[in-house]
N, C-alpha and C positions, 0 to 999 in steps of 0.2 A: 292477255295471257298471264296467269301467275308465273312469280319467280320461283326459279327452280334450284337447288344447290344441293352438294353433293352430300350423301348422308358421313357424317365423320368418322365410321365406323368401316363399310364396306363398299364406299362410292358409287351408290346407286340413284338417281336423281329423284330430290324429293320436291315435292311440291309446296310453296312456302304459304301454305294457308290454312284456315280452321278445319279443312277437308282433311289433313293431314295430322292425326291427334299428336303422333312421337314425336314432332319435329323438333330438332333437326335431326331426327334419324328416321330411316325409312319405316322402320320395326319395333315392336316391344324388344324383338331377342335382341336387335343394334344397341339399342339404348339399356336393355341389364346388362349387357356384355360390356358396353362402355363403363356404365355406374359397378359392376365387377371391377375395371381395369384402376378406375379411382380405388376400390377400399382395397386393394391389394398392392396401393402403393404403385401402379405401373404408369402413373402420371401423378406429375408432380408441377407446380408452379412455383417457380423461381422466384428467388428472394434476395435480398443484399445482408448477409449477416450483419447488424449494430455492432459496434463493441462494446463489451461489458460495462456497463456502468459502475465505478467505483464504490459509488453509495450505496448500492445494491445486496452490492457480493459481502460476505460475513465475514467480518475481524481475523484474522491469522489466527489467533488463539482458538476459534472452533471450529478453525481446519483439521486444527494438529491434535492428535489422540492419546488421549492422557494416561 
């Protein structure tokens, strides 16, 4: 029996094989609603901000407006 898991959009169980084109989601409309939910900003992955690297960032003199 293939594996099954839930789709990440509307938890309907999908079948985890080549039978199943969207996967991991049950549907095309699960998966443009999800690729929606990406460009709209409504998921995001976490990060650890760096700190500015000194060498980087521009001289105090082309901060300041002359």
């Amino acid at each position: 029996m293939p594996t099954q898991v839930p789709c990440p959009h509307c938890g309907r169980p999908v079948e985890w094989s080549a039978a199943s084109p969207f996967r991991p989601f049950c549907s095309k409309r699960c998966k443009l609603v999800d690729l929606g939910d990406w460009l709209a900003e409504n998921h995001r992955i976490p990060c650890i901000d760096d700190p500015v690297d000194e060498d980087l960032s521009p001289p105090d003199e082309a901060r300041s407006i002359h």
